[in-house]
C-alpha positions in Angstrom: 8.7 -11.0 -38.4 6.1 -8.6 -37.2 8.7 -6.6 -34.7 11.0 -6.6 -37.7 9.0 -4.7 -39.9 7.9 -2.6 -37.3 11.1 -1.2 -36.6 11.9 -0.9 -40.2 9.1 1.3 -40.8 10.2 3.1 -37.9 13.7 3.4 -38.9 12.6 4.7 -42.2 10.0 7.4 -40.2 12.8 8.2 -38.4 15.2 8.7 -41.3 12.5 10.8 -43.0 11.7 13.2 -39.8 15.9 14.0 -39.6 15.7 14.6 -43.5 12.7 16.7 -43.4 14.2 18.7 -40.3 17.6 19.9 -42.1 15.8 19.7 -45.2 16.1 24.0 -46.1 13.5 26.3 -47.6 14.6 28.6 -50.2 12.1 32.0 -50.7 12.6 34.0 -53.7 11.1 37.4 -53.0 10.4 39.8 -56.1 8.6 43.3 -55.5 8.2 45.7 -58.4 7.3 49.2 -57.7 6.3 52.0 -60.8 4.9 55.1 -59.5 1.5 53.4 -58.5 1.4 50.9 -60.1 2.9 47.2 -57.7 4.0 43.8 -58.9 5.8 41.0 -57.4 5.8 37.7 -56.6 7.0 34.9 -54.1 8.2 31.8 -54.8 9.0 29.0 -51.9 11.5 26.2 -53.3 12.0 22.8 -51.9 14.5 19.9 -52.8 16.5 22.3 -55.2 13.1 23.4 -56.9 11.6 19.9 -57.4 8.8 21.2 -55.5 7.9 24.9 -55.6 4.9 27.0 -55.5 4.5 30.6 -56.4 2.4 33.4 -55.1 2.0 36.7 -56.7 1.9 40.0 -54.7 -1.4 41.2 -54.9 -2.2 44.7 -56.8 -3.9 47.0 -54.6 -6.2 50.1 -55.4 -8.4 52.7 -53.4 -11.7 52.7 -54.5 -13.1 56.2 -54.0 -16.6 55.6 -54.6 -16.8 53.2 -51.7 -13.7 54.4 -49.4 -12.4 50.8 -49.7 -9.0 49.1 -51.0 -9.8 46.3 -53.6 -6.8 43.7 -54.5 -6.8 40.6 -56.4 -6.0 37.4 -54.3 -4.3 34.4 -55.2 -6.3 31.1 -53.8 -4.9 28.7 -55.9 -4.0 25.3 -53.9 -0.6 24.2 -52.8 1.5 22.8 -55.4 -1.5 22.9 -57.6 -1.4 24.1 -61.4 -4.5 25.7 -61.6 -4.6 29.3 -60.5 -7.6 30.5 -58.6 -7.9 34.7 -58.2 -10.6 36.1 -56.3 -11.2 40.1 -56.1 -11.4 40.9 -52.7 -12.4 44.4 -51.3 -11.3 45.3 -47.5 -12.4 48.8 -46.0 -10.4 50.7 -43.4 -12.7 49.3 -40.4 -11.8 46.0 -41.2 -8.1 46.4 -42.0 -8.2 48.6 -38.0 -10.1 44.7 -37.3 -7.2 42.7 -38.6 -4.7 44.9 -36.9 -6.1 44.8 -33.5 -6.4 41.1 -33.9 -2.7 41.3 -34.7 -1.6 43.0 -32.1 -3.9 40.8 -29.1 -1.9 37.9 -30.7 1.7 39.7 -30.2 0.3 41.0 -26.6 -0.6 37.2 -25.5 2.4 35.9 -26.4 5.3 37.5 -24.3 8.3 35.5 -25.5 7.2 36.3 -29.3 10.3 38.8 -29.7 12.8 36.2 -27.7 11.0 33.5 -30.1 11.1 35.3 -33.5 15.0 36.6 -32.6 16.3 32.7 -32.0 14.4 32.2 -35.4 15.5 34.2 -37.1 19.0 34.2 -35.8 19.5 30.8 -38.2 17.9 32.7 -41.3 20.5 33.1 -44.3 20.1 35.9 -47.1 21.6 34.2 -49.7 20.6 37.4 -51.9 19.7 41.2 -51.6 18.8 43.7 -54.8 17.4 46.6 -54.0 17.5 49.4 -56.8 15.8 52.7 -56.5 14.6 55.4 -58.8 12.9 58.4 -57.9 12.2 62.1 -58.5 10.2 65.1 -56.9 10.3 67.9 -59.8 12.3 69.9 -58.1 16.3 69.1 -58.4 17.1 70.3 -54.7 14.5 68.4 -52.9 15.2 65.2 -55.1 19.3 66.0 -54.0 18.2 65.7 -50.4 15.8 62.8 -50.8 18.4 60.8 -52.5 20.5 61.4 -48.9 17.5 60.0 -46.8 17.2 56.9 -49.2 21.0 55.7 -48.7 20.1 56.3 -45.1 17.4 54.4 -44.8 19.1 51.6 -47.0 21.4 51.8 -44.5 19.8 51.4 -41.6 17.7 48.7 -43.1 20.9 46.3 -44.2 22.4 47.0 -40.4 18.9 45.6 -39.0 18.5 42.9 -40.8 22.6 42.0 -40.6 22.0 41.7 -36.8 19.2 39.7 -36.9 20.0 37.4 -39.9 22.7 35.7 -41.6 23.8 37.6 -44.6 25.8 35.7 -47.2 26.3 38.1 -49.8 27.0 41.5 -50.3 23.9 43.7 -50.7 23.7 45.6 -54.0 21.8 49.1 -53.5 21.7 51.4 -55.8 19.8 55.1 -55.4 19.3 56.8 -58.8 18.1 61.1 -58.4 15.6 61.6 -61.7 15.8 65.2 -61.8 13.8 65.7 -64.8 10.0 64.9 -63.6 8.7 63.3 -60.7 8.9 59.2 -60.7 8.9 56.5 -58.8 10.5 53.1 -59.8 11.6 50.6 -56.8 13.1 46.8 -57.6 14.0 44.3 -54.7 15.3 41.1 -55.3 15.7 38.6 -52.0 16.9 35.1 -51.6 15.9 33.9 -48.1 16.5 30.3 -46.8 16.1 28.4 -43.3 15.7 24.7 -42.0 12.2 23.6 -42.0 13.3 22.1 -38.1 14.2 25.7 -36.9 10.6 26.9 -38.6 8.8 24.1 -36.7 10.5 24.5 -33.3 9.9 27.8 -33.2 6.3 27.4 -34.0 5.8 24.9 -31.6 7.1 27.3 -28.6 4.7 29.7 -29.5 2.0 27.3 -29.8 3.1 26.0 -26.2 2.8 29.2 -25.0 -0.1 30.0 -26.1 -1.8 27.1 -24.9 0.0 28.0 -21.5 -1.2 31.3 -21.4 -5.1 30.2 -22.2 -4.4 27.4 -19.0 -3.4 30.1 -16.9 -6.1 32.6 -18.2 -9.2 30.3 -17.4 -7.7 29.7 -14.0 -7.5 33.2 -13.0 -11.3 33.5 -14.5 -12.5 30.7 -12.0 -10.9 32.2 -9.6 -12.4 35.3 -9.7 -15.2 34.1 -10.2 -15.3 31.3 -7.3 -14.0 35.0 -5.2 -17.3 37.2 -6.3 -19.4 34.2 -5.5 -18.1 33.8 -2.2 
């Protein structure tokens, strides 16, 4: 009786771990750009929406009194109806901080590119908006800016085309304001994956890092067996 239900709870583990891996994320991705002023949103879906949680894009402003940037961040808990905003204020030392500590991690981790490429290899874009409104003042320089942005659109929808799966036909749209200078920027993105391919590939890099730290403190005893000889 014991062995039966043992393997009944492990059948029904087991049925739950192949769900789970298949099981796909969807991300909605919504960035909203006027002049200076930045909205947007994302929102991770699960199980067709049944479970969802949203996080909004966080405003950011440069503070010239203390040479800082200031944005509002969203610490309100998974799946959790209550939202929770803290102002947070960063200054240009420690945003330098966070991107040296960014780039050690990518350094440490060799295969990261080989890694991310595999991943990302078995990411669909269900959906890609991206509309674009802009003007300098001057009709000639806005002509020729209006080039650069379909080139850049361009270039944009062939590298993420060779490193994704893209379902649907990207709608761009580049509109010249010649009247006054403006800004105005709208992407829309669907983005979905399995939540298998997510963990695999962040297991590799956790194996390799753990590799690399084995193979780190060995060369450090080394050494230092070496000196102390």
């Amino acid at each position: 009786m014991v062995w039966l239900i043992i393997c009944a709870v492990t059948l029904i583990l087991l049925g739950i771990g192949v769900v789970t891996y298949f099981l796909r994320v969807s991300c909605h991705i919504h960035v909203l750009q006027a002049n200076l002023h930045t909205n947007g949103e994302l929102q991770v879906k699960l199980l067709r929406g049944l479970l969802k949680k949203t996080w909004d894009v966080p405003a950011i402003r440069f503070d010239e009194k203390n040479l800082s940037f200031v944005y509002v961040e969203d610490e309100t808990k998974l799946f959790s109806k209550r939202k929770q905003k803290k102002v947070k204020e960063e200054t240009p030392r420690d945003i330098e901080s966070r991107l040296k500590d960014s780039k050690e991690l990518i350094e440490g981790i060799s295969h990261l590119g080989t890694i991310l490429r595999k991943f990302l290899a078995t990411v669909r874009v269900e959906q890609w908006k991206w509309a674009t409104t802009f003007g300098t003042g001057d009709a000639a320089v806005t002509g020729i800016a209006a080039g650069v942005a379909w080139t850049l659109k361009a270039f944009m929808l062939q590298l993420v085309s060779s490193y994704t799966q893209l379902r649907e036909r990207p709608h761009f749209q580049v509109t010249p304001f010649y009247q006054a200078p403006v800004f105005y920027m709208d992407v829309r993105c669907i983005v979905t994956f399995q939540i298998g391919h997510a963990i695999r590939a962040l297991l590799k890099m956790w194996m390799h890092s753990k590799k690399l730290q084995k193979t780190s403190s060995r060369n450090e005893r080394t050494e230092h067996v070496t000196k102390g000889a």
